[in-house]
TORDO-218729 format. One record per residue (C-alpha): z, x, y; residue in three letters. Coordinates in nm, 3 decimals. Layout:
<rs>
@pz:Z	px:X	py:Y	residuo:ala
...
</rs>
This chain:
<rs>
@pz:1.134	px:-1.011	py:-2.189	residuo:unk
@pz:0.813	px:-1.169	py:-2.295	residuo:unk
@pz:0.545	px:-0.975	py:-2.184	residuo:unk
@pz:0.306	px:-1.303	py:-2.278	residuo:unk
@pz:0.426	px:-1.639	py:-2.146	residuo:unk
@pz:0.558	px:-1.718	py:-1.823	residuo:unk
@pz:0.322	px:-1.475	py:-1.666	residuo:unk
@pz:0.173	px:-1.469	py:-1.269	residuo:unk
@pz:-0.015	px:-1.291	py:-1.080	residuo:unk
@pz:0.108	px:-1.003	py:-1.013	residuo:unk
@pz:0.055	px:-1.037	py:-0.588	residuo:unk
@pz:0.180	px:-1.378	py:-0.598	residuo:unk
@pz:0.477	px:-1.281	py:-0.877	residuo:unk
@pz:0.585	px:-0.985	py:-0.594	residuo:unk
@pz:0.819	px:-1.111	py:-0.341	residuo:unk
@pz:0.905	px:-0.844	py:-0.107	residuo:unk
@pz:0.878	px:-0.828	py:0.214	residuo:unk
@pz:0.524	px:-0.628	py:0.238	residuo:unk
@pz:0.406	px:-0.960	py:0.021	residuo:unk
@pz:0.554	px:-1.152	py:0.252	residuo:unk
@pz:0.373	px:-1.044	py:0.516	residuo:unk
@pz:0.030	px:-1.046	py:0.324	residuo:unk
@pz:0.026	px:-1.443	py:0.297	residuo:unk
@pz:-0.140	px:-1.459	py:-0.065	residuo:unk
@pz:-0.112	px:-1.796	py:-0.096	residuo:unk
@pz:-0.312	px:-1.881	py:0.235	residuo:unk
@pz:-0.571	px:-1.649	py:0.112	residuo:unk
@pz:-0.960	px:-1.806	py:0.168	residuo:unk
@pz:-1.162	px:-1.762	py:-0.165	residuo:unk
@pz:-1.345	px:-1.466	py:-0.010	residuo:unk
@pz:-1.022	px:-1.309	py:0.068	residuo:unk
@pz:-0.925	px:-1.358	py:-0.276	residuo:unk
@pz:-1.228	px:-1.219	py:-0.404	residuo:unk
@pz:-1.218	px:-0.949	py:-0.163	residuo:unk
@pz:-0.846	px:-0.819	py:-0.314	residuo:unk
@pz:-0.966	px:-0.871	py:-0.635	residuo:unk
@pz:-1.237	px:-0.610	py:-0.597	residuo:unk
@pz:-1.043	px:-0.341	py:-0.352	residuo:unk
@pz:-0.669	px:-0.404	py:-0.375	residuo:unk
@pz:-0.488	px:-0.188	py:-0.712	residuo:unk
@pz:-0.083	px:-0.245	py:-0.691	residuo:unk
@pz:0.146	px:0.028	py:-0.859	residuo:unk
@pz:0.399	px:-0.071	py:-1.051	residuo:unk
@pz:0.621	px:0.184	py:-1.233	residuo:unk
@pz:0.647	px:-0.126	py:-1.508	residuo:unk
@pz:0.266	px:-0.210	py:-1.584	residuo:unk
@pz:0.122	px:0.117	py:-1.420	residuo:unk
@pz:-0.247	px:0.006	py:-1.218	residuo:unk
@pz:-0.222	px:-0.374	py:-1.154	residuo:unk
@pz:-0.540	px:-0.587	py:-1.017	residuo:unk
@pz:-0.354	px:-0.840	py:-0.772	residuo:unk
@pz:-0.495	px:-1.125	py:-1.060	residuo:unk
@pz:-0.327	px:-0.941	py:-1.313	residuo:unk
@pz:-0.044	px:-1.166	py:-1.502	residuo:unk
@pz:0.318	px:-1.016	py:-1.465	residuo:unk
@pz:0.657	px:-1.137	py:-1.585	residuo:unk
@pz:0.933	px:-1.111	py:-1.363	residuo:unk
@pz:1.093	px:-0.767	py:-1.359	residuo:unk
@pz:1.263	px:-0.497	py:-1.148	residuo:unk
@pz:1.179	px:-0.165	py:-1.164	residuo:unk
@pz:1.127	px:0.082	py:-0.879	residuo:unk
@pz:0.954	px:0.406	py:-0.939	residuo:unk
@pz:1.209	px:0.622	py:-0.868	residuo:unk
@pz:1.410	px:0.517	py:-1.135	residuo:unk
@pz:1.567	px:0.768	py:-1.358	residuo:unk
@pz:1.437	px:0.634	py:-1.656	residuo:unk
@pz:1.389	px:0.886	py:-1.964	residuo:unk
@pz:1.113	px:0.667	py:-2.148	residuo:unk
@pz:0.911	px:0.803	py:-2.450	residuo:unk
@pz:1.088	px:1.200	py:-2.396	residuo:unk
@pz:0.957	px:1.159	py:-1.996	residuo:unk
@pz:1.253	px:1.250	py:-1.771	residuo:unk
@pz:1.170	px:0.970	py:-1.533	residuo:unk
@pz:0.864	px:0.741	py:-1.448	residuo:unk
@pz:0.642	px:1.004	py:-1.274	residuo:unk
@pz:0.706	px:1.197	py:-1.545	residuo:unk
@pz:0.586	px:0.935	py:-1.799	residuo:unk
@pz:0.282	px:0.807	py:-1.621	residuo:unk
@pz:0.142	px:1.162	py:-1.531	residuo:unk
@pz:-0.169	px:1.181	py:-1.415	residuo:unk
@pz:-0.330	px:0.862	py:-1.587	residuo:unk
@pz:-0.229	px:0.614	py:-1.289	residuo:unk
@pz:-0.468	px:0.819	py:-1.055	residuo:unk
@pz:-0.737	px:0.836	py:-1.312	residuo:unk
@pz:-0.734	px:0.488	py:-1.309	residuo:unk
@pz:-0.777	px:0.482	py:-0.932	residuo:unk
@pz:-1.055	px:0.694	py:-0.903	residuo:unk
@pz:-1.240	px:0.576	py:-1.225	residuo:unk
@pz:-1.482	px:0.390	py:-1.014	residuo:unk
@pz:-1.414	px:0.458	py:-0.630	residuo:unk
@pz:-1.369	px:0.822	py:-0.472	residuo:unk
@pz:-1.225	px:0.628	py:-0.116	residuo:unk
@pz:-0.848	px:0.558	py:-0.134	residuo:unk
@pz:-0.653	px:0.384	py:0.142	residuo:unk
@pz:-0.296	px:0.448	py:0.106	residuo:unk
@pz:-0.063	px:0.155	py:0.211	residuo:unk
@pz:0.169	px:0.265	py:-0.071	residuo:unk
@pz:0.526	px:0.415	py:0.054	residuo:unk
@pz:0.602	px:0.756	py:-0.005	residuo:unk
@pz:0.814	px:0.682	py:-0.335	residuo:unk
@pz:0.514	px:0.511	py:-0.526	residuo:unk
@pz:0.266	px:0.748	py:-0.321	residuo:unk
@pz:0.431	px:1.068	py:-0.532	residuo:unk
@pz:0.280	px:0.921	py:-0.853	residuo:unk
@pz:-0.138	px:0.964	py:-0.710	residuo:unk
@pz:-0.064	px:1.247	py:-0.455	residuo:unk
@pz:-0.002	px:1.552	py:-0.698	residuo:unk
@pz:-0.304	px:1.484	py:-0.884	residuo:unk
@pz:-0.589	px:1.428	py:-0.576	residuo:unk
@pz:-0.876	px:1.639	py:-0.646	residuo:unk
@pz:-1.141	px:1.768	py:-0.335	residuo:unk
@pz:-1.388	px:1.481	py:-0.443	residuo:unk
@pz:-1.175	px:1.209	py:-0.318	residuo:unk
@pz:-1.114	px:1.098	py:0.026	residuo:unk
@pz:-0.754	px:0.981	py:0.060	residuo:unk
@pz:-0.640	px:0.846	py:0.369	residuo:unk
@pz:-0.265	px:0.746	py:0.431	residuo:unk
@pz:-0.162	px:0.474	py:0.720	residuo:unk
@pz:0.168	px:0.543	py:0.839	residuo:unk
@pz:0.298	px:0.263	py:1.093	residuo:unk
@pz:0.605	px:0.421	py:1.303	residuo:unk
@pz:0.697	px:0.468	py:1.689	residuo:unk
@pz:0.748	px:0.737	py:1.906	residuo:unk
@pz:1.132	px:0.827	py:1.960	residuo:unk
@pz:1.244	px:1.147	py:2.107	residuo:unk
@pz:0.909	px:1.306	py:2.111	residuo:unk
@pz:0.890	px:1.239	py:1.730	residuo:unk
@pz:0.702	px:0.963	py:1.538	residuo:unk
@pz:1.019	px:0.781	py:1.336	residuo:unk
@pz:0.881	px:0.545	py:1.046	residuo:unk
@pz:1.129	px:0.262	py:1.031	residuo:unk
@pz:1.104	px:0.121	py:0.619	residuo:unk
@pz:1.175	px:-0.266	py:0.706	residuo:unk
@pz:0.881	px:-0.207	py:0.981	residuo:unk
@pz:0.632	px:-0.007	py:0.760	residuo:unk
@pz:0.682	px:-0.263	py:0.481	residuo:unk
@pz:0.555	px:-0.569	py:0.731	residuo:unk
@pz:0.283	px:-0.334	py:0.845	residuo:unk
@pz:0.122	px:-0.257	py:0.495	residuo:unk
@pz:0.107	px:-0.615	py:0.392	residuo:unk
@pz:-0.024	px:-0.738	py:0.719	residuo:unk
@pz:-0.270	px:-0.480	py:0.711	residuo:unk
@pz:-0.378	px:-0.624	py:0.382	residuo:unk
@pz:-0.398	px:-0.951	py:0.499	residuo:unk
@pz:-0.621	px:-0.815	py:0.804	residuo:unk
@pz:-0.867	px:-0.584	py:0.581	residuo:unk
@pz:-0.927	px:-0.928	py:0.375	residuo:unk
@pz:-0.992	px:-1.157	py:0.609	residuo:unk
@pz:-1.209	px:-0.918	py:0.797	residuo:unk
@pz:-1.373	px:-0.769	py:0.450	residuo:unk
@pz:-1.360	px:-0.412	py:0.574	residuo:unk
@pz:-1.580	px:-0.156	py:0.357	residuo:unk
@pz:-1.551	px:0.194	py:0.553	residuo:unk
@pz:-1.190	px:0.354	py:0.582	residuo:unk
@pz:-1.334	px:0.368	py:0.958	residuo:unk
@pz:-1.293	px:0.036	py:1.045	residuo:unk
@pz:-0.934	px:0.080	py:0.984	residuo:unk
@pz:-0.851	px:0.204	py:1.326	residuo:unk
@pz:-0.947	px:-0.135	py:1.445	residuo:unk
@pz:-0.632	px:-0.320	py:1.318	residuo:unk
@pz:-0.328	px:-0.454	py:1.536	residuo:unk
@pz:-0.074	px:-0.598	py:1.437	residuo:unk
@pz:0.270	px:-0.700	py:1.507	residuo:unk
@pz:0.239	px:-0.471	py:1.833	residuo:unk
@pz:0.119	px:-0.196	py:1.642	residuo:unk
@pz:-0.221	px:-0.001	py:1.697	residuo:unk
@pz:-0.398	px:0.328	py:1.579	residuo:unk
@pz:-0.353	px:0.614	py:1.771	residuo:unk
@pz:-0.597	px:0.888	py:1.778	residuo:unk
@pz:-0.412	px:1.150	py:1.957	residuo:unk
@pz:-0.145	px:1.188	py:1.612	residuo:unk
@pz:-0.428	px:1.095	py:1.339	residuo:unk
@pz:-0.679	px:1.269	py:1.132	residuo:unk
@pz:-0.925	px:1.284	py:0.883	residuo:unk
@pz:-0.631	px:1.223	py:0.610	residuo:unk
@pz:-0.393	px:1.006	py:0.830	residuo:unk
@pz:-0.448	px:0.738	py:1.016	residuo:unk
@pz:-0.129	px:0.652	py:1.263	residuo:unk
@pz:-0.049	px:0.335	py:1.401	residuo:unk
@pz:0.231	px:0.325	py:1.670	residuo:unk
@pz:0.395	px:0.050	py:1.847	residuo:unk
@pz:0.287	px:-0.035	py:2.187	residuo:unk
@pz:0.571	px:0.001	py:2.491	residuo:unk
@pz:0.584	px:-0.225	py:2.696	residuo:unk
@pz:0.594	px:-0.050	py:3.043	residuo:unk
@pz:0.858	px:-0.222	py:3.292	residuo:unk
@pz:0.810	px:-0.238	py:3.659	residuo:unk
@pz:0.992	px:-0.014	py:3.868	residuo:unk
@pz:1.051	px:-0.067	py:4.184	residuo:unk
</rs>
């Protein structure tokens, strides 16, 4: 693996489905320059990535058990230094990240940083059921939408819909911010 040649960047080198659904290569210049400054992408490989940071194609999920450098797996060999990265320069954190990459910032959050998670799900049996296929569409559309509309405050999050999905205030809070799908109600007769 040469870690030198060959190399993109790193949100155009990502295929999966949340990248998908972010559309980096229909990006406008100021959305470009808008990801640059706010987007961070964790990779259990390279750690903090800008999404202009080269990458050489790999596969390596987070969760791996991996004993690298006496570390019994990845969270274990990253430790704490990911987050510091994060919060070197901004205290506001929006969490599109799944659960298995979130695990690597969460332990460390400290009272002077304001972390808020989206979780994208619908209601089922009284319960709020994340589906991952779903969740993965959401986070990169989301993405796509806080680019193209340049949003600054965590605030203006509540404003997005997409792919039938909007915020709902009755299940969020200060640290969560839920978007469920709408139901279509049918007509009864």
């Amino acid at each position: 693996m040469d870690l030198e040649k060959g190399i993109t960047p790193a949100v155009l080198s990502y295929i999966g489905i949340q990248y998908q659904y972010m559309a980096p290569q229909v990006f406008t210049v100021e959305q470009w320059d808008y990801v640059r400054e706010h987007l961070w992408i964790l990779s259990g490989f390279y750690g903090m990535l800008r999404p202009d940071h080269g990458v050489t194609p790999y596969r390596l999920e987070m969760q791996a058990r991996l004993f690298v450098e006496g570390a019994k797996d990845l969270y274990d060999f990253w430790g704490d230094k990911l987050y510091k990265e994060l919060v070197r320069r901004d205290k506001v954190i929006l969490n599109l990240a799944s659960k298995e990459y979130s695990k690597v910032i969460e332990p460390y959050l400290k009272e002077d940083v304001r972390y808020v998670t989206c979780i994208f799900g619908s209601m089922q049996d009284g319960k709020i059921k994340v589906k991952g296929t779903e969740a993965k569409m959401l986070r990169g559309e989301m993405v796509r939408w806080l680019s193209l509309n340049q949003i600054e405050e965590p605030e203006r999050v509540r404003e997005f819909e997409g792919l039938g999905f909007s915020y709902c205030p009755a299940f969020s809070g200060e640290a969560e911010y839920v978007f469920l799908k709408k139901v279509e109600k049918q007509n009864q007769k």
